[in-house]
C-alpha positions in Angstrom: -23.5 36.8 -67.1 -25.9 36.7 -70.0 -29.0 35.4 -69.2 -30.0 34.3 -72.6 -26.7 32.3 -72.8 -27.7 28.5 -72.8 -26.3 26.4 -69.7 -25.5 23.1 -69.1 -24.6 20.9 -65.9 -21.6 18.8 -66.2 -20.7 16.0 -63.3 -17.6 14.0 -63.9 -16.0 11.0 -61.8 -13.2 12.8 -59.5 -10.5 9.7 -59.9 -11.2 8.9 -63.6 -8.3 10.8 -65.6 -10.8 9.5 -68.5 -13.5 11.4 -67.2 -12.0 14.3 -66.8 -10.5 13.9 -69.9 -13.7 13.7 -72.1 -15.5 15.9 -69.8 -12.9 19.2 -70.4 -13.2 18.4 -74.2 -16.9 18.5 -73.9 -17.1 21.9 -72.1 -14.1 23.4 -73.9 -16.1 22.9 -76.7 -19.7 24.2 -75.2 -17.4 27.4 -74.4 -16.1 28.0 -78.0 -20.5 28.1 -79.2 -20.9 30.5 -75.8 -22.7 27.6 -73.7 -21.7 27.9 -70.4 -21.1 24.8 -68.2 -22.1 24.2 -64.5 -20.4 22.1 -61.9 -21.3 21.2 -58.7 -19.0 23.2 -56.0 -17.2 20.1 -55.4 -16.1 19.2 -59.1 -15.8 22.8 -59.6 -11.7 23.3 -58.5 -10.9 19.5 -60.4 -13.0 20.8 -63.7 -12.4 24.4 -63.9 -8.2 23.9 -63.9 -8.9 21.5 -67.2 -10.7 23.7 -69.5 -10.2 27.7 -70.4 -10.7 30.3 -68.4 -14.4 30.7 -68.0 -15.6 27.8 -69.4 -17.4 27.0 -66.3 -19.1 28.2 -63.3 -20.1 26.8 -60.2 -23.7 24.9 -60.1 -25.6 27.4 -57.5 -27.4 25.4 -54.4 -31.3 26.1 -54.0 -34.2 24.5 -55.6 -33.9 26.3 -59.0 -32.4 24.6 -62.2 -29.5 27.5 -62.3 -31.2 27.3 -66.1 -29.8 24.2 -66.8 -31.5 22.3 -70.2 -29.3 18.7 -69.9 -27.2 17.2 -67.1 -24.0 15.5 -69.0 -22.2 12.7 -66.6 -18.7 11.6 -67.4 -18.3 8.3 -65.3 -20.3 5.5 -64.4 -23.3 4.4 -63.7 -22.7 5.3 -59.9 -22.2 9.3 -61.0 -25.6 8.9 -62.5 -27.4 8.4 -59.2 -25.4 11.4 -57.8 -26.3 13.5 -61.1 -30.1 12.3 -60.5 -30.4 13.7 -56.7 -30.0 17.0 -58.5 -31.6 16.3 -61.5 -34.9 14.7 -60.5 -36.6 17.2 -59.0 -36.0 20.0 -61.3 -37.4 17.5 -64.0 -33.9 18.0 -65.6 -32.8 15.2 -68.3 -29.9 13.3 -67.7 -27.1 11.8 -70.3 -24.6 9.8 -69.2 -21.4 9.0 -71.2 -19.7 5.6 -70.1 -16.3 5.8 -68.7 -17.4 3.5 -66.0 -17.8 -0.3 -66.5 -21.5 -1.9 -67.6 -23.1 0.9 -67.3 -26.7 0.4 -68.6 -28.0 4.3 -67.7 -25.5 6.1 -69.4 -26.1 6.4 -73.1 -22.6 6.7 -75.0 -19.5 5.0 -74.6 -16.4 7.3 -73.9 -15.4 7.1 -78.1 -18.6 8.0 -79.0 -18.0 11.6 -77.1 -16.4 13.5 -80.2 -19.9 14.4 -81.6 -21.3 15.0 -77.9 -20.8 18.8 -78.3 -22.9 19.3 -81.9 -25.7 16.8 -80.9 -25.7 19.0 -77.6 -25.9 22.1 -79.2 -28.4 20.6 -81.5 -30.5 19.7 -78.8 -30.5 16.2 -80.9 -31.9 13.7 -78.6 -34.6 12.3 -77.1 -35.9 12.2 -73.5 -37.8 9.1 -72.3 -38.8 8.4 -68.7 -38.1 6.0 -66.0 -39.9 4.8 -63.0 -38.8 5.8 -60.1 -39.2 4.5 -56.1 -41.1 6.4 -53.2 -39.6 4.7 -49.8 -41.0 5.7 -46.2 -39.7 4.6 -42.5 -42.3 4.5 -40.2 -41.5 3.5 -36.4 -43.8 1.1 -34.1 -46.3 4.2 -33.4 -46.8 4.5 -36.8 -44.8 7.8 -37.3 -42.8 9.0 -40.4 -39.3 8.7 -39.4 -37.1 8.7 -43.0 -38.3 9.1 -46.1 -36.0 8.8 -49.7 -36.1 8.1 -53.4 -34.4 5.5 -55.2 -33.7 5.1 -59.2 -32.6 1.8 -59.1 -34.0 -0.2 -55.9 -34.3 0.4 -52.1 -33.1 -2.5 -49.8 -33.4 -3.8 -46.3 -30.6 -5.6 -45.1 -29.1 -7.1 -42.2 -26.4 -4.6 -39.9 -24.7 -7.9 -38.2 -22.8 -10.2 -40.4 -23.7 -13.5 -38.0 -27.8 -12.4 -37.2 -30.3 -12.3 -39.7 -33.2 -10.3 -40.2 -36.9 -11.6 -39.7 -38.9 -9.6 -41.9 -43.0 -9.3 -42.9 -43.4 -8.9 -46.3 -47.0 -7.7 -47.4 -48.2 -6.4 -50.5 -51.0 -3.9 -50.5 -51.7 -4.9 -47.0 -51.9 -8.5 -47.1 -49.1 -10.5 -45.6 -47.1 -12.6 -48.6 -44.3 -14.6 -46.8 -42.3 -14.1 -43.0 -38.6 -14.4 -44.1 -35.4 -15.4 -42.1 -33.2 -13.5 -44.6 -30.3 -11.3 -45.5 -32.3 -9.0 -46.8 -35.1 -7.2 -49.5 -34.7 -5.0 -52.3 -37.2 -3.6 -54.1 -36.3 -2.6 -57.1 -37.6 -0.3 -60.3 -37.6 -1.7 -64.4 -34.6 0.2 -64.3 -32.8 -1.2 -61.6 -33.3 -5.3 -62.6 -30.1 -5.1 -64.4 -27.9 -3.9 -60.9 -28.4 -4.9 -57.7 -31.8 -7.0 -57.8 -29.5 -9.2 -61.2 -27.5 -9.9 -59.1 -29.3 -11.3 -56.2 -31.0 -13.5 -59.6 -34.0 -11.3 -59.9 -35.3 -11.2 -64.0 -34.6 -8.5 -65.9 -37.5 -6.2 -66.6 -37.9 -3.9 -69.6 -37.5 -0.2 -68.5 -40.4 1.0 -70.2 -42.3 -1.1 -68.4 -44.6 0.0 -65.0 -43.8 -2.4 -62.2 -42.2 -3.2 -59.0 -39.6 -6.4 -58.7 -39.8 -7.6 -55.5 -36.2 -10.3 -54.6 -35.3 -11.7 -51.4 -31.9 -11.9 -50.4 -30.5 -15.8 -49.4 -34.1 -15.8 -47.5 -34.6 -18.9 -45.4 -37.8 -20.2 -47.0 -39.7 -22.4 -48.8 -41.3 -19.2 -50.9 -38.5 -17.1 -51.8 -39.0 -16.5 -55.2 -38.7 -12.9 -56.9 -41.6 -11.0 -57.7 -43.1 -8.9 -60.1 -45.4 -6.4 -59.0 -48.0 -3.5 -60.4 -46.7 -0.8 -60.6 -49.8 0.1 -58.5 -48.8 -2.1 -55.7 -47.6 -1.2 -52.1 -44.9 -3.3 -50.4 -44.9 -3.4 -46.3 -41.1 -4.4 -44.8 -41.7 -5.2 -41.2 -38.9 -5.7 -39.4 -39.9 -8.0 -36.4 -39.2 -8.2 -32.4 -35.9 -10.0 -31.5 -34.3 -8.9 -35.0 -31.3 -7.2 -34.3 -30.7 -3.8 -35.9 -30.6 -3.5 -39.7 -30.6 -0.8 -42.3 -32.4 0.7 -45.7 -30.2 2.0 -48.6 -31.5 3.5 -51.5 -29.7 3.3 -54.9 -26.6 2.7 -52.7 -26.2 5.9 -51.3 -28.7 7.1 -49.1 -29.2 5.1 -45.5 -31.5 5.0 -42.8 -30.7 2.2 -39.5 -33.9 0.2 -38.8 -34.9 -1.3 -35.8 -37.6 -3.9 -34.7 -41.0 -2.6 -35.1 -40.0 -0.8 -37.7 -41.6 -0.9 -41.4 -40.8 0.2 -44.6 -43.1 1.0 -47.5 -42.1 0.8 -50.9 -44.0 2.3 -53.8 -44.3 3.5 -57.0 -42.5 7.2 -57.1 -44.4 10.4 -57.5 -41.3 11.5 -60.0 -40.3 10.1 -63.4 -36.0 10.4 -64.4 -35.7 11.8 -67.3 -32.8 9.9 -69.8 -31.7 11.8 -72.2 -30.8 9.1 -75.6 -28.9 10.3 -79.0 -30.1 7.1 -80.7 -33.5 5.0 -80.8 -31.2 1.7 -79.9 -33.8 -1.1 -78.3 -32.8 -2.6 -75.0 -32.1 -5.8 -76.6 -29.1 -4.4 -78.2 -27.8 -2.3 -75.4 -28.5 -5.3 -73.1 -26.4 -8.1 -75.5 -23.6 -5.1 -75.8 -23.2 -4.4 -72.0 -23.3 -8.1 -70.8 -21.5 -9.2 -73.7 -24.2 -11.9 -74.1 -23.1 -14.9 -76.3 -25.5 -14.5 -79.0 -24.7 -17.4 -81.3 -24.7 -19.5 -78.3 -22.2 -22.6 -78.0 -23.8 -24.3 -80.9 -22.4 -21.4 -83.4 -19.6 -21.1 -81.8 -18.7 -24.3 -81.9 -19.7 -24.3 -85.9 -17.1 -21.1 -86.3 -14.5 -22.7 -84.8 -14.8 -25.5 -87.6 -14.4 -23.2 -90.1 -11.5 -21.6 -88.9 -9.8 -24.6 -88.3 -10.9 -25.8 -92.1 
């Protein structure tokens, strides 16, 4: 193997024909300029039947890059976050192409891949970075039991469909509210337009430093979401006579809580890295993903005239 030849990771969503589709398009094409492409070892059999014969090579485990310069996704969302345990801590950029649903990390829509390959090549993008989550499990002594990242948000929620949870919730060390509740999420810039929207947090600019802060169906006079420093610290007790309950971050990674239990929630140590082809604002990607009425009823009432003049 030449060890001047460029590299790049490829991830692709296993039950997506689509995916693999665009994906073995993309790499065919990396292979006719000489860039190799990496796949993880489980992708590696699904990708490597796709594509000409080597095209590919199997993403080595270890805490090296394997010399990767990009990650490219081909899925959703969801295949981001997997791309991103990888990525983020070999301060690799990520670029997601959408063959998923809303999909507000990945960058290009699945018929915008055709000039993937020359932009790639190129090295014709741009890399901004996003906040990320630092989340620690500490038992009643006061011990590190479970530690994790999170891209999106990190959430305590109840294990037992009929119990809820009585949780502590202080900020920098001073108690804010005691909640009856299904749960907590804690979520980055980044992640206000998943999880914490739909729990009826506000969405939060990415480029923005802060923490958002939403309680889940709490029981409570004060159960408003929250917008914190990016600076703060946020304290989860989980109380005596709670039954059991359990942290996810991002969705994927989980840790089962009991009382006396607490969870801290702070700004990350690491910053994703997004990989972007264009400079489009938020606004735009926003109104595009939600499909956001932007004429409101008023024009659309006025357009309807029209037509029917």
């Amino acid at each position: 193997m030449n060890r001047e030849q460029r590299r790049v990771a490829v991830t692709v969503h296993p039950r997506r024909p689509a995916a693999l589709a665009a994906a073995a398009e993309f790499i065919t094409g990396l292979h006719e300029q000489g860039v190799l492409a990496l796949v993880a070892p489980g992708d590696f059999e699904l990708v490597s039947g796709a594509v000409p014969a080597g095209a590919v090579a199997e993403l080595p485990d270890g805490a090296g890059d394997a010399g990767a310069e990009l990650v490219v996704v081909f899925g959703g969302d969801g295949n981001i976050l997997r791309a991103a345990e990888w990525a983020l801590p070999r301060e690799v950029p990520v670029l997601g192409v959408n063959l998923g649903h809303v999909g507000f990390l990945a960058e290009l829509e699945s018929s915008e891949v055709g000039n993937l390959v020359e932009r790639v090549l190129a090295r014709d993008y741009v890399v901004e970075e996003r906040s990320t989550i630092d989340t620690i499990v500490r038992d009643r002594a006061g011990e590190v039991v479970w530690e994790s990242f999170a891209i999106n948000e990190c959430s305590v929620e109840k294990l037992a469909r009929e119990r809820m949870l009585e949780l502590l919730v202080r900020i920098d060390g001073r108690a804010l509210s005691r909640w009856a509740t299904d749960g907590v999420l804690v979520a980055t810039p980044t992640g206000s337009t998943a999880y914490a929207f739909s729990a009826h947090g506000p969405v939060i600019w990415p480029d923005l430093s802060a923490l958002l802060l939403v309680p889940l169906s709490a029981h409570a006079l004060f159960n408003r979401p929250l917008v914190l420093s990016h600076r703060s610290v946020v304290s989860i007790e989980v109380l005596p006579a709670t039954p059991a309950g359990v942290i996810w971050c991002d969705g994927r990674r989980s840790y089962e809580v009991a009382a006396g239990d607490t969870v801290e929630v702070r700004d990350g140590r690491r910053r994703l890295r997004l990989a972007r082809t264009s400079e489009q604002p938020f606004v735009t990607r926003l109104v595009r993903k939600f499909g956001l009425p932007v004429d409101g009823w008023r024009g659309a009432a006025e357009r309807d005239a029209t037509h029917a003049r």
